[in-house]
C-alpha positions in Angstrom: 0.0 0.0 0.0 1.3 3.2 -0.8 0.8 6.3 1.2 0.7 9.7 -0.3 -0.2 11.7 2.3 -0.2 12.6 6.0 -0.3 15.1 8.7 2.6 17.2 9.8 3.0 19.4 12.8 5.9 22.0 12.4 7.1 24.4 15.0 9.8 26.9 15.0 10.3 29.4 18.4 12.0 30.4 21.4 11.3 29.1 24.6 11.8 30.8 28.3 15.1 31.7 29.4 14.4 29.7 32.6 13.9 26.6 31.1 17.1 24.1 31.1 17.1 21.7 27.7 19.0 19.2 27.4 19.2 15.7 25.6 16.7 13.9 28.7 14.5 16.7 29.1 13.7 16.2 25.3 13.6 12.5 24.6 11.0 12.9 27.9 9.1 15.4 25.9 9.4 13.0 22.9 8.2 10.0 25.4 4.8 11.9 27.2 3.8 12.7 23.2 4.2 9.5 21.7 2.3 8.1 24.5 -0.1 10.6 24.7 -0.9 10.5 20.7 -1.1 6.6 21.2 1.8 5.8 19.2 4.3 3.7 19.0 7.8 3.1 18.7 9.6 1.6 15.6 13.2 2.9 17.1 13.6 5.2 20.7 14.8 8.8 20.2 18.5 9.0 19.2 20.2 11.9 19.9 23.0 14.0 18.1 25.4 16.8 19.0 26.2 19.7 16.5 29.3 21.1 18.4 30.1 23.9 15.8 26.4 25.1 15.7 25.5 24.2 19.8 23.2 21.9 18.8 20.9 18.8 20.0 18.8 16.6 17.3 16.5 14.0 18.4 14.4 11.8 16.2 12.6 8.8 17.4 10.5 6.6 14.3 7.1 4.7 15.1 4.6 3.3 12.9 3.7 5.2 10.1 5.4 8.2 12.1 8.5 10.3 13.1 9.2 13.1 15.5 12.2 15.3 14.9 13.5 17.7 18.0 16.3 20.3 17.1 17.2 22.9 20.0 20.0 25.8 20.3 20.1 25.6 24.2 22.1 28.7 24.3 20.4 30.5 21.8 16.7 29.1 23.4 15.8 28.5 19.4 13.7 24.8 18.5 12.8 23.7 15.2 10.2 20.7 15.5 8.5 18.4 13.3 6.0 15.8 14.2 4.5 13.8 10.7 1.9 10.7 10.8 0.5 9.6 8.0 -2.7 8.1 10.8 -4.5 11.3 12.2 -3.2 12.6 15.5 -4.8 15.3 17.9 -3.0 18.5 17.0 -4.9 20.1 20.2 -3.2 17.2 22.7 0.1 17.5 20.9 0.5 21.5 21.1 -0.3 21.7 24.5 1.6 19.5 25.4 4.7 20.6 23.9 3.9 24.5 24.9 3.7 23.2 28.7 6.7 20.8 28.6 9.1 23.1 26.5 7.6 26.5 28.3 7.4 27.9 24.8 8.1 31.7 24.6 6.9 32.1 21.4 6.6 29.9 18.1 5.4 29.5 14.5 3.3 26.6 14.4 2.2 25.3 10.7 -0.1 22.2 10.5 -1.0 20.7 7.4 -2.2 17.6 5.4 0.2 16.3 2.8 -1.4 14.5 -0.1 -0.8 14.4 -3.7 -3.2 17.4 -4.1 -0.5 19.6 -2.6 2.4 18.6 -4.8 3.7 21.7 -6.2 5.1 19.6 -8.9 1.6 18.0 -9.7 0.1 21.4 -10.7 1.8 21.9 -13.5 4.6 23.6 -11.5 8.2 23.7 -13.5 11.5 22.2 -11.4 13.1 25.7 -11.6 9.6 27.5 -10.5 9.6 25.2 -7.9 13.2 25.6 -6.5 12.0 29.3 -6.6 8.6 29.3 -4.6 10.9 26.9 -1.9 13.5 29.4 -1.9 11.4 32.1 -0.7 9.5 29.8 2.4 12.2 31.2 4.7 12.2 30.3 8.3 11.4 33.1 11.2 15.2 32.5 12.9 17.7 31.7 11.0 
């Protein structure tokens, strides 16, 4: 069976200067959401250091899912993705992370991917596409 679409959870934001992240505090974040969204685990969070950037990535896999955690501790910058292709309550898991990260502030995009929004489906040239992709810019860079 092939999938061809999904639903995507995307947030990008600071969070408050008081809150310590590290590598535990977010593969505990990654565990309360996985439970509370009823899914489950094809691999446990892994974690990565980016020494030259100051960085922590986590990404943990489940069925027909995948979470992805980036933070800039020192900057008090995330970039997060949560994708299912099964439904999920975007309610339970924005709450959740706002609480358990203290989020300052964030752009939050949720979405449906299906072959509907395929840039490329509509008609849409390589080189106008590279374009339009260029200009989706993130808040912090």
């Amino acid at each position: 069976m092939e999938h061809t679409g999904g639903l995507h959870l995307i947030m990008d934001g600071r969070f408050e200067d008081r809150v310590e992240i590290d590598v535990g505090n977010i593969i505990g974040i990654i565990n309360t959401l996985v439970q509370e969204l009823n899914m489950v685990y094809l691999t446990k969070p892994r974690a990565t250091y980016t020494p030259d950037e100051q960085g922590i990535s986590v990404f943990a896999q489940m069925y027909n899912a995948h979470v992805i955690v980036y933070v800039w501790p020192e900057l008090r910058l995330f970039s997060l993705e949560i994708f299912s292709y099964n439904s999920f309550d975007l309610n339970v898991a924005g709450k959740l992370l706002w609480a358990q990260m203290e989020i300052q502030s964030a752009i939050v995009r949720a979405f449906r991917r299906d072959a509907s929004s395929n840039i490329l489906d509509k008609g849409t040239s390589v080189t106008e596409a590279v374009r339009m992709v260029r200009r989706w810019q993130p808040m912090f860079v």
